[in-house]
Structure formats: C-alpha cells, structure tokens
N, C-alpha and C positions, 0 to 999 in steps of 0.2 A: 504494500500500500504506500502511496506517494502520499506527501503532505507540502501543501504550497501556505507560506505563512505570508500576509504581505499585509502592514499596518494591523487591524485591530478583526482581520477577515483572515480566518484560515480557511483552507482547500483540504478537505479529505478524498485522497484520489484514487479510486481503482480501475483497473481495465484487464478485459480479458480479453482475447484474440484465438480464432483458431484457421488454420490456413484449408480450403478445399481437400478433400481424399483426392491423391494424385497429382497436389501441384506442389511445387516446391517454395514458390515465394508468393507470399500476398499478395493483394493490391490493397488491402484496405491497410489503414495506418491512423495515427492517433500524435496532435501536438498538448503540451503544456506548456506555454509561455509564457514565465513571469514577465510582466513590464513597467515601468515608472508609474503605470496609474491603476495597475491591477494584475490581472492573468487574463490571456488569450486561450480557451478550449477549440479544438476541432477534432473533426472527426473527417477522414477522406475514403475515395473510393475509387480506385483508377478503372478503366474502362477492361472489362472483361477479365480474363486471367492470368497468371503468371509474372517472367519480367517484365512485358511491356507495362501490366499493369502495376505492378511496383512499382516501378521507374517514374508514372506519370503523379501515382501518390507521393512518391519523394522530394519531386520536383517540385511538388505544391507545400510538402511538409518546410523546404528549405525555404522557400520565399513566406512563408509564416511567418518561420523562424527570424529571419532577419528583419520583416517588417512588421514585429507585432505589436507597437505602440500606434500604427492605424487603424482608420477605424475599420469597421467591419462590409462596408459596403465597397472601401477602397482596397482592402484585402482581397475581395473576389476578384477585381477588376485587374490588379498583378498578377495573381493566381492566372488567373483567362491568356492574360500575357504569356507569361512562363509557359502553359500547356500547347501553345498550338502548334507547335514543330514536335509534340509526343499527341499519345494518347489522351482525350480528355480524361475529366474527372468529374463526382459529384462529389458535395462535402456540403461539411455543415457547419458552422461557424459562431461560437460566446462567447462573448469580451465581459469581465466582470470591471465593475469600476468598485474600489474598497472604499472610500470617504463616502461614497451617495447612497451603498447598497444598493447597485443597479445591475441590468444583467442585459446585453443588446445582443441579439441573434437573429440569426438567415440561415438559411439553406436552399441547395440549387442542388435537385434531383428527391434522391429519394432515402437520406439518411434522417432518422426520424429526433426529433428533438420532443422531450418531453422533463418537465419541473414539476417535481414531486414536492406538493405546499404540507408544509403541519402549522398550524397556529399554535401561539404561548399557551392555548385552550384545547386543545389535542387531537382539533377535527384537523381531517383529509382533505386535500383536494389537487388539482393538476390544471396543468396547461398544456396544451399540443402546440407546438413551432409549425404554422404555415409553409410549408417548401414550396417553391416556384419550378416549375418542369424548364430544364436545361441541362446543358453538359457544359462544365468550365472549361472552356480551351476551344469550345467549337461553338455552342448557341448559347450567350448567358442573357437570360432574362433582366427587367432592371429591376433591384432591389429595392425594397423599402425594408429594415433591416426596425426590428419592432424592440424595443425599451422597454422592457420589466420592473418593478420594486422586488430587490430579495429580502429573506427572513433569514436569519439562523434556522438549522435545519432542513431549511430547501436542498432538495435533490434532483441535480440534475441527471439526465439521461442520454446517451448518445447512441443510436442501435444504428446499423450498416443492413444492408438487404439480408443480410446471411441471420439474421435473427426474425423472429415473427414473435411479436410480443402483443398477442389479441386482445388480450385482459390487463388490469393493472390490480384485480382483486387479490389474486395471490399472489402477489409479490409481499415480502417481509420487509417494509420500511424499515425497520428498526435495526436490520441486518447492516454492518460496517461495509462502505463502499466498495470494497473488493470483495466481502463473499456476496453481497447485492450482482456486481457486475460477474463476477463466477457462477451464481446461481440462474441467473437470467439465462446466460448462455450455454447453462448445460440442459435447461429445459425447453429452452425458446430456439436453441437453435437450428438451422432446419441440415445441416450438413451437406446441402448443395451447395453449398456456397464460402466464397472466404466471409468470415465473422467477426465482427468486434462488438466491444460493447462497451462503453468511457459512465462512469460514476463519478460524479464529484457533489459533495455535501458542503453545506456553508454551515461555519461555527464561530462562531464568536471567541474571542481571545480573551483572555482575565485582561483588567489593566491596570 
C-alpha cells in the first residue's frame, strides 16, 4: 500500500493489476503524482494488447509524469500530443487540490471513475465520473473536466475494461485500499482482459 502525504491531506493508495492469459506486457498502467498543489491520479489504457499497447500507456504515463502541476483538461491535450505517432489510448484523469479539498476529473473512453462518499454521520453514497467517447492520440473529444468537494474518507475508484464492477452493494468500504483494490479484482475481474484497479482514500492528518 502506497501513502501520498501532502499538507494536512493524506492518500491511502492501493492498486492491483493483472496482465491478459497469454500476453506478456500490459497496456493498462496507473500514475501517482505528487505536485506543489496536490497529487495527480490516473489511470490509462493503450489501445489493444501487448507492447504496442504498453508502449502507448507509457508514453502517456511519462508526459503525466513531467507535467502534472497542469490542469487536467490540459493534461489530455499533451497526452493526445504525445500518442499520435503510437497507438492511442483511453484514460482517466484526478487532480486533488489539498488546501480547498477538491477533486477535478475526466475521462476519454471507457475507464470508469467512481467516489465512494461516507459522511461524519455514516451514511453511503457515490458519484459516477461522466466519460466522453474518444481515443487520446487519434479522436479527443472537448472536455469539460467536472470539480468535486472531498471528505475524509472519500474513496476513490479507478477500474480499466478488464474489471466489470455491476454492483457497488458488496463491496466492503471499510476494507484498506489495497485489499478494496485486490478484492474488486479478484471478483470483478473478467480475465479477458488486461486489468487494473487504482484505490485511493482521503484522510485527514492530526495537526
């Protein structure tokens, strides 16, 4: 389990990943990028299987990586950059801001976003991320890239095609981010496919 601390917001991180029966390398792939005003989540997915597909998720992981104090609608538009002499990609994109407890995300294609709410009073509830139909690198739709309020508590979700998650009843909230993202994916997964699955919990720090 990873832990991103940044100001008075910690990240509790899990991710599990399993590669297709028969292929040797992913395509799907997972960043965490701490930056000056928060942490960058994503979640990617290169186009079909194998290296080519690796190759186009990596190439999207590096330009994150180096540019993730932008925002998130201008991350795509790099992204789109970077892919069009490889394979595209779909992906999914959280920027967390630490001082405002805000959470802004997009997605282009079909990696599902989903924030698991608990209130200080113990009721349930969620949010589904709207994705936009496109391939980064070849058709990017325009984003309008949507602004949350987070909680302590809040749990995010990041699933790739390779999981089918129909229900959110029997999931164990209460489960630590990594056995949450191991358990999803040992029961949601469908095995046709490469898989991930990115957990990250919001917690507040003593001060």
């Amino acid at each position: 389990m990873e832990m991103e601390t940044i100001g008075c917001l910690a990240l509790d991180i899990g991710v599990a990943a399993k590669t297709m029966a028969g292929v040797r390398e992913s395509g799907d792939r997972h960043v965490v990028c701490p930056n000056p005003g928060g942490v960058l989540l994503g979640v990617l997915d290169g186009l079909g299987h194998g290296p080519e597909a690796s190759e186009a998720s990596r190439i999207a992981s590096d330009t994150l990586e180096k540019h993730a104090k932008d925002s998130v609608a201008s991350l795509f538009l790099r992204c789109h950059e970077s892919l069009r002499l490889a394979r595209g990609a779909v992906m999914t994109l959280a920027s967390i801001r630490i001082d405002e407890w805000k959470m802004t995300w997009a997605g282009v294609g079909n990696i599902r976003g989903i924030l698991l709410r608990r209130s200080p009073q113990g009721g349930l509830g969620h949010e589904f991320l709207l994705l936009k139909p496109g391939i980064v690198g070849m058709r990017i739709p325009f984003l309008e890239p949507v602004t949350l309020s987070i909680a302590p508590n809040d749990t995010l979700l990041l699933l790739t095609d390779g999981v089918h998650l129909n229900t959110l009843e029997m999931l164990d909230r209460d489960l630590p981010p990594q056995r949450l993202a191991d358990d999803i994916l040992a029961c949601h997964g469908t095995g046709t496919d490469d898989a991930l699955v990115l957990v990250a919990r919001c917690r507040q720090e003593a001060s």
